[in-house]
C-alpha positions in Angstrom: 0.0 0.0 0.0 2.9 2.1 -0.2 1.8 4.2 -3.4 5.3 5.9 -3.7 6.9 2.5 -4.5 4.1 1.9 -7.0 4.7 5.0 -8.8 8.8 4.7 -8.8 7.7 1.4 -10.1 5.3 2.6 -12.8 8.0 5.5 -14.0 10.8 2.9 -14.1 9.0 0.2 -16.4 7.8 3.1 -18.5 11.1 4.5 -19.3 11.9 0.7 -20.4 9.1 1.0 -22.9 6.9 -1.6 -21.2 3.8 0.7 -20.7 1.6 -2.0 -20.5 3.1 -2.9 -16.7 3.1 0.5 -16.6 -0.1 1.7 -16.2 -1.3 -1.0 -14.0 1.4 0.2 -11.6 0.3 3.9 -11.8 -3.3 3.2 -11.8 -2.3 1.1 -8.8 -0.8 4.3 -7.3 -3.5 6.4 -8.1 -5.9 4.3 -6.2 -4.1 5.0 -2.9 -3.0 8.5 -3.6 -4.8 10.3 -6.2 -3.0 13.6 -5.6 -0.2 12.3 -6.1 2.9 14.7 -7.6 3.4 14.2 -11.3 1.1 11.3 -11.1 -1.9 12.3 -13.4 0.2 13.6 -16.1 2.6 10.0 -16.2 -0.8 8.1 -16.3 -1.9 9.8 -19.1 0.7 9.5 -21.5 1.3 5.9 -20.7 -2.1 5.3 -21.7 -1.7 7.1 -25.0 1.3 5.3 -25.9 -1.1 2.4 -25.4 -3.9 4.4 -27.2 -5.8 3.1 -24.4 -8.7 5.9 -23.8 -10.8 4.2 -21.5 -11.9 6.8 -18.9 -8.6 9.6 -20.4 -11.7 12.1 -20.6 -12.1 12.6 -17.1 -8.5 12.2 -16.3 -7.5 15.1 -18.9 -10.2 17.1 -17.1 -9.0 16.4 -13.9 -5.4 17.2 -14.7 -6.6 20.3 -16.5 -8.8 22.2 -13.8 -6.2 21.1 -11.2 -3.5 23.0 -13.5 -5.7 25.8 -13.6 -6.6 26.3 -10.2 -3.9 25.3 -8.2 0.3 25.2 -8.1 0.0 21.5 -7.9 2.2 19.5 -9.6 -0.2 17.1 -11.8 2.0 16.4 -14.9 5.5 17.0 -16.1 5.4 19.2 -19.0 5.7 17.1 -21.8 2.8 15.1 -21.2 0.7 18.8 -20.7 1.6 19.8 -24.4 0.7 16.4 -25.7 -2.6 16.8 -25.1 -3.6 20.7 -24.2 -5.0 22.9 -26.7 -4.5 26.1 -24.3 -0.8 27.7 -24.3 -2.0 29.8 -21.3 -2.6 26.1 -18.9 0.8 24.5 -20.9 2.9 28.1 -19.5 1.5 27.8 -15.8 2.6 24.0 -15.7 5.9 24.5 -17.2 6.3 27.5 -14.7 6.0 25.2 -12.0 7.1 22.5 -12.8 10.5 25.2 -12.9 10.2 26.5 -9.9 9.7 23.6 -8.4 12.0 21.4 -10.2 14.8 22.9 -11.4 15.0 26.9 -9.6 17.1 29.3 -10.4 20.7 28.2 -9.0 23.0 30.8 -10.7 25.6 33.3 -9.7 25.0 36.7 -11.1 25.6 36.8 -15.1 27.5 39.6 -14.8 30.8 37.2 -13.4 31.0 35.6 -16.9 34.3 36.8 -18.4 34.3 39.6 -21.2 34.9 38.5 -24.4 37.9 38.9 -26.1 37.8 41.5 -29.2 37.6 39.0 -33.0 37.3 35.8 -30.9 35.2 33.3 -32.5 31.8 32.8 -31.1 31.3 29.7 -28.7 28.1 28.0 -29.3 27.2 25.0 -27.0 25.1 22.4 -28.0 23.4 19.9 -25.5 21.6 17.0 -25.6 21.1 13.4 -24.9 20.3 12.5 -28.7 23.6 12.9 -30.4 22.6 9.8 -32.5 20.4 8.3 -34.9 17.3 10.2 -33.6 14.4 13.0 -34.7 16.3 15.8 -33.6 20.0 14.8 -34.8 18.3 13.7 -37.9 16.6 17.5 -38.8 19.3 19.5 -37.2 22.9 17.6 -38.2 23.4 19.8 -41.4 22.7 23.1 -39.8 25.6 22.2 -37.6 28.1 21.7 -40.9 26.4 25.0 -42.1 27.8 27.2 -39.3 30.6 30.0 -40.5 33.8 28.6 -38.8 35.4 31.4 -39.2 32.7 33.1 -36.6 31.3 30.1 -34.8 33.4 27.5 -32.5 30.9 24.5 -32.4 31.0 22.5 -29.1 28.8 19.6 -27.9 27.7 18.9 -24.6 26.6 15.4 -25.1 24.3 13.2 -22.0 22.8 10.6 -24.1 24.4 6.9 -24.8 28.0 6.0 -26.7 25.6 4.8 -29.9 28.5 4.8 -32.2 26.0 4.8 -34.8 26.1 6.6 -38.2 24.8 9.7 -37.2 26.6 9.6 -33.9 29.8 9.3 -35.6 29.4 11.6 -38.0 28.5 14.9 -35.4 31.8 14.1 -33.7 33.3 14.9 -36.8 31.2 18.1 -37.3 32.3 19.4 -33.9 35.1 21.0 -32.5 34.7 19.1 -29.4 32.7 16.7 -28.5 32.3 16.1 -24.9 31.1 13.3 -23.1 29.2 14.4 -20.0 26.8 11.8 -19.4 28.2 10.9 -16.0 28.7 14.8 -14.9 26.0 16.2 -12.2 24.6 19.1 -13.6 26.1 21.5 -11.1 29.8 20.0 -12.9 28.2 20.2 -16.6 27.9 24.3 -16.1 30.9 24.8 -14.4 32.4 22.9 -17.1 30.3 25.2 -20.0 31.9 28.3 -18.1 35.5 27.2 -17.9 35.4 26.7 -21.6 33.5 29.9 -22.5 30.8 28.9 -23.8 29.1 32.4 -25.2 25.6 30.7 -26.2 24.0 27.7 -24.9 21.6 25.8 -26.8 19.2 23.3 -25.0 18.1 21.0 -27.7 15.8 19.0 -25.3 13.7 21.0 -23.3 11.2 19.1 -20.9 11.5 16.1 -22.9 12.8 12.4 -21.8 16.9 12.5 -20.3 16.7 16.6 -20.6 18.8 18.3 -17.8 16.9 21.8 -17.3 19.3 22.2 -14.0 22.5 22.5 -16.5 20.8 25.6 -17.4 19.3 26.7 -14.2 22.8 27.3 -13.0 23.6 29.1 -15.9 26.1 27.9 -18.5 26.4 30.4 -20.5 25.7 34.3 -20.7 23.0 33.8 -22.9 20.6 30.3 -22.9 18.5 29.6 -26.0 15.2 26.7 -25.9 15.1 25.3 -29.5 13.8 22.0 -31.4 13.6 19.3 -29.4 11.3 20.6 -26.8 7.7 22.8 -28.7 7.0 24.8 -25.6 8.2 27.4 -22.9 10.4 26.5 -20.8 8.9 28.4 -18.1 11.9 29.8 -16.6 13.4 33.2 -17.0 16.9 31.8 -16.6 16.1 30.7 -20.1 16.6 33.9 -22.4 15.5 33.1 -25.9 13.4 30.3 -27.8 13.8 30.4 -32.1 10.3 30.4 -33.8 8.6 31.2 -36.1 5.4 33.6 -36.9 3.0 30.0 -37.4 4.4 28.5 -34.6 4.1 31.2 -32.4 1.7 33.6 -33.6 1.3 37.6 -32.0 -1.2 36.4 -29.8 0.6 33.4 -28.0 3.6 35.9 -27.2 2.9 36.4 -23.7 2.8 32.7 -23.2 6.4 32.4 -23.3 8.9 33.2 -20.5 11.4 33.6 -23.2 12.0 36.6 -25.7 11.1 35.2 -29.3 13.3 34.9 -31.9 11.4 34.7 -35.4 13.3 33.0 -38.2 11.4 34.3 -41.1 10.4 31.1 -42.8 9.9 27.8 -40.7 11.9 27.2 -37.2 12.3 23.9 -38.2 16.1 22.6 -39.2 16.3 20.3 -41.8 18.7 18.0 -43.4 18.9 18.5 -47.0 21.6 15.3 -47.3 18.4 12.2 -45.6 18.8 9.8 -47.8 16.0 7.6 -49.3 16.6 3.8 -50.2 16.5 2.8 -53.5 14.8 -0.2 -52.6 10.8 -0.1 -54.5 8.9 -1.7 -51.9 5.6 -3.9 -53.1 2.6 -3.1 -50.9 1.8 -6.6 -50.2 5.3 -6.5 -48.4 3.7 -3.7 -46.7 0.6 -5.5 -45.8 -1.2 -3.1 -48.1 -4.2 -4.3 -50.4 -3.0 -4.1 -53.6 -6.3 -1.4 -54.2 -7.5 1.4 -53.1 -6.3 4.8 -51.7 -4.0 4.6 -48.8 -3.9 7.1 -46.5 -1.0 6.9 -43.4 0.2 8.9 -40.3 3.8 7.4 -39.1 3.5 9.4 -35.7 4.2 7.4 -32.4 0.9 6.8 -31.1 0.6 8.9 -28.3 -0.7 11.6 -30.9 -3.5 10.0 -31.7 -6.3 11.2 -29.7 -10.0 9.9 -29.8 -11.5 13.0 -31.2 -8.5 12.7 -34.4 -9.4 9.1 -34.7 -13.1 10.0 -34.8 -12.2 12.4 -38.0 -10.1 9.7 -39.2 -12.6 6.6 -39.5 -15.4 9.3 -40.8 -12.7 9.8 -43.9 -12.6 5.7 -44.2 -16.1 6.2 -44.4 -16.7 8.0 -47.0 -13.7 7.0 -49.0 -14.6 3.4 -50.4 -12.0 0.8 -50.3 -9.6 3.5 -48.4 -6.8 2.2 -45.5 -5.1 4.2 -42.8 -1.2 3.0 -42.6 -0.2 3.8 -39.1 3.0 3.2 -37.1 3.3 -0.1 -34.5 4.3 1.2 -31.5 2.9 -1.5 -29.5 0.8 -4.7 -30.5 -1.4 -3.2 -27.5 -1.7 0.5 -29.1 -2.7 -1.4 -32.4 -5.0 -3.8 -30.7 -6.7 -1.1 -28.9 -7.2 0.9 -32.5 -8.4 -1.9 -34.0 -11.1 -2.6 -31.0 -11.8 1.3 -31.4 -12.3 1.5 -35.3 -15.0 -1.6 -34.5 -16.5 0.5 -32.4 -17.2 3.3 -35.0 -18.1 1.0 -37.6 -15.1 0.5 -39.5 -13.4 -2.7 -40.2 -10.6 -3.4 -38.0 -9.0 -4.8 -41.4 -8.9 -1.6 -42.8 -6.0 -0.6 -40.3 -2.1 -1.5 -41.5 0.7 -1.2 -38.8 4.0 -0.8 -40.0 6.6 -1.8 -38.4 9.6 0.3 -37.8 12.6 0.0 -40.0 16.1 2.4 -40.5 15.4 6.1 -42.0 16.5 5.4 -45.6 13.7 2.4 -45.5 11.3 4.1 -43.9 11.5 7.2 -46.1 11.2 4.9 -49.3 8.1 3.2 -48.2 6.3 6.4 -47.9 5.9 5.9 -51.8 3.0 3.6 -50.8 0.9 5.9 -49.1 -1.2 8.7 -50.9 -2.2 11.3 -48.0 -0.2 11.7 -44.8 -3.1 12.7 -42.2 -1.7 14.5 -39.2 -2.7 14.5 -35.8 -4.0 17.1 -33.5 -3.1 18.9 -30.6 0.0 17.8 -30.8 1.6 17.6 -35.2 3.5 15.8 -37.0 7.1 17.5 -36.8 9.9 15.6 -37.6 7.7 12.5 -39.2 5.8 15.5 -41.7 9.0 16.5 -42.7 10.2 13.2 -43.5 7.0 12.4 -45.1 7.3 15.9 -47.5 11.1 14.8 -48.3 9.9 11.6 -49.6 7.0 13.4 -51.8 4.0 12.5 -49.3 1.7 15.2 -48.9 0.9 16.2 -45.8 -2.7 17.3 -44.5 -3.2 18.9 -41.4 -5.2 20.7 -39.2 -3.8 24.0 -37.7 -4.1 24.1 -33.8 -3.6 26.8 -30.8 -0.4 26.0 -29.6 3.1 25.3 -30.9 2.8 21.4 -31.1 -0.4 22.1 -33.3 0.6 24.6 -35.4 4.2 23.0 -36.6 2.6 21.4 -40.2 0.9 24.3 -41.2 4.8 25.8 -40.5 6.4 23.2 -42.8 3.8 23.2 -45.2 3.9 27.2 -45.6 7.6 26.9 -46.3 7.4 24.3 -48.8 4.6 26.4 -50.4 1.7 23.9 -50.0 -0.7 26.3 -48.0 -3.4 25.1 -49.4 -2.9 22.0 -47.5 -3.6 23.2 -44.1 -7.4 23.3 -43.2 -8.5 25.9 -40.6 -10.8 23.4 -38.6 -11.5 19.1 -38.5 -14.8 20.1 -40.2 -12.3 21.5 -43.5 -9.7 18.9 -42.3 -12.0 15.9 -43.2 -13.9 17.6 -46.0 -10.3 17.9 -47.7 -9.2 14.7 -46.9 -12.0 13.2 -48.9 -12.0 15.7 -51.9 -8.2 15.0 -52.2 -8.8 10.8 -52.0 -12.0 11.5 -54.4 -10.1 13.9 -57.2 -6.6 12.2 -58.2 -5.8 14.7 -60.5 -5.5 17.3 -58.3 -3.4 15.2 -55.8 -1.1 14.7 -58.3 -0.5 17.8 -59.2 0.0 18.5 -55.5 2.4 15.9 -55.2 4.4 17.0 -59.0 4.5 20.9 -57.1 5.9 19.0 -54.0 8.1 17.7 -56.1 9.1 20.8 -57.5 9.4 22.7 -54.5 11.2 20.0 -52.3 14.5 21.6 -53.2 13.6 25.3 -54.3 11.9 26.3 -51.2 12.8 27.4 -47.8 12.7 24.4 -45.8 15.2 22.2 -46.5 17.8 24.8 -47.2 19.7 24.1 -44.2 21.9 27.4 -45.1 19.2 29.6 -43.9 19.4 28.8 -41.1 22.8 27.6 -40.3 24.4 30.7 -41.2 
């Protein structure tokens, strides 16, 4: 009965991947302590991951109205923006999650040394996914864009000795690259400031193995939030997060502790240099019928909410013959989808898991599909850009926060506006019209084509320099 145990319990099997043990474990917790810290928010994505909704309505509701009337710590941040629509309740719980978590430990900025005239700026990049992962895989070329004759690159890196291909080839992009995986965080800053670091980057944000206390004690004069975390910090000892107008529109300003900075086309990074396998992949191999329109969404399943799968089986609907090609992150998530398109009148033979495979694979099989469908509140990032590289067009449905709005970002730069829809009402209407009329798809996908390489988002100098 000790519900402390139960939830160390729960957190520990879940950061093993086996979500199924934990959300018993949680649950388990939750029946002795309900109040629990963090508890809430850790059942609720656990049960996404499962795409397990049974009673998520009144626990999102619960979490919500506790986030908005109290200072209680219900969820960690990441599992807020996952689900929230309102940038005001995702700011209050990242502020105190902050203040409570990971307070402001610094000396005063003014004891960082002065820098010396024509000396090469010192940018410090940290994270724990130096390796074959979303981030590394959209923002490795900006890092072989940078001006070395203005820029000194160093990486801080806390993730695992992957030696994989894309781990190997960042240490040969930066100047140093420093292991600091077994460094406190208190050693990590000191270390940041010994080397004179003049601009830290936090590629992580509140996400899984990010260390907001490296920054909280300051390790560099000036601390930037960007790309791996689509949200506020909530901390003023973080000065800057890099934008864009879509992503954070005029009126979501003020629900950012950080000053904005706006790149002018999409925030997004991008590697230009992704390859995609030459290998022609049959759609039987896929499990695909060998008929009908195909329409796909390769995000982890934690996106998926009820109300996106609603829209979704109303498009199989009304599209005759039509299949939705998701992404097996679990044989329970796909279970559980299968049970839940039953339930809505759909066929569970009409949903197709795919099973994960290397990038250059997984790119090349996206010439099966006909209509990526994103997801809502919480986008497609790194997945829609993968999806427009490979020549998938990408519908979506433009939110309220920055999760939500980061298609309707890509697809802007890429100069396929006309594929965002305004509400689910235009998002399913278009999804339809677009499976119903092939000639217009293709010439959507022949202008995707065109653009891939003649528009602004994946020219990695942009940005990079």
């Amino acid at each position: 009965d000790f519900a402390q145990a139960h939830f160390n319990k729960a957190t520990a099997l879940a950061d093993l991947g086996l979500n199924e043990q934990a959300v018993v474990e949680y649950r388990h917790a939750q029946r002795l302590m309900p109040e629990m810290e963090l508890l809430c928010g850790n059942l609720i994505h656990a049960e996404m991951k499962l795409c397990d909704w049974h009673g998520l309505d009144t626990n999102i509701q619960s979490l919500m109205q506790l986030t908005r009337d109290t200072n209680h710590l219900v969820s960690e941040p990441f599992s807020m923006i996952s689900i929230s629509n309102l940038e005001s309740l995702n700011l209050k719980l990242a502020t105190t999650f902050s203040n409570i978590k990971f307070p402001n430990r610094a000396k005063d900025k003014s004891l960082f040394a002065s820098k010396t005239k024509n000396k090469k700026i010192a940018l410090g990049y940290f994270s724990a996914n130096f390796h074959n992962h979303a981030v590394a895989y959209l923002i490795s070329e900006i890092f072989e864009k940078h001006d070395r004759n203005k820029f000194q690159l160093i990486a801080f890196s806390f993730g695992p000795d992957k030696n994989d291909e894309m781990q190997n080839r960042l240490k040969g992009v930066f100047d140093s690259f420093i292991d600091v995986k077994n460094k406190s965080d208190q050693e990590v800053s000191t270390l940041s400031r010994e080397l004179g670091i003049d601009i830290a980057i936090d590629l992580m944000g509140h996400t899984q193995d990010g260390r907001p206390g490296i920054f909280a004690l300051h390790a560099a004069p000036i601390q930037i939030n960007y790309l791996g975390y689509p949200g506020t910090h909530g901390a003023l000892y973080m000065d800057y997060i890099i934008a864009d107008p879509i992503t954070i529109p005029e009126s979501n300003r003020d629900f950012f502790t950080e000053k904005i900075i706006y790149l002018p086309n999409c925030y997004q990074a991008n590697d230009g240099k992704r390859a995609i396998s030459d290998k022609v992949f049959g759609r039987s191999e896929m499990g695909l019928p060998e008929t009908g329109f195909v329409f796909c969404c390769f995000n982890q399943n934690y996106k998926i909410t009820p109300s996106v799968f609603d829209d979704w089986m109303r498009i199989l609907s009304q599209v005759e013959g039509s299949v939705l090609w998701l992404l097996e992150d679990s044989v329970t998530a796909a279970t559980n989808l299968k049970q839940e398109a039953l339930a809505r009148g759909i066929e569970p033979e009409r949903l197709i898991f795919a099973k994960r495979m290397g990038l250059s694979e997984h790119l090349a099989r996206h010439h099966l599909a006909d209509l990526f469908l994103d997801t809502l509140p919480y986008n497609a990032h790194t997945t829609a850009s993968d999806a427009l590289w490979a020549g998938l067009p990408v519908l979506t449905c433009v939110g309220e926060t920055f999760p939500g709005r980061v298609a309707a970002s890509l697809l802007k730069a890429i100069g396929l506006p006309e594929l965002i829809a305004e509400s689910r009402k235009e998002y399913i209407e278009m999804a339809i019209q677009l499976a119903n009329d092939p000639q217009r798809l293709k010439s959507i996908r022949n202008r995707l084509a065109e653009n891939r390489l003649t528009t602004p988002l994946f020219d990695s100098t942009q940005i990079g320099r």
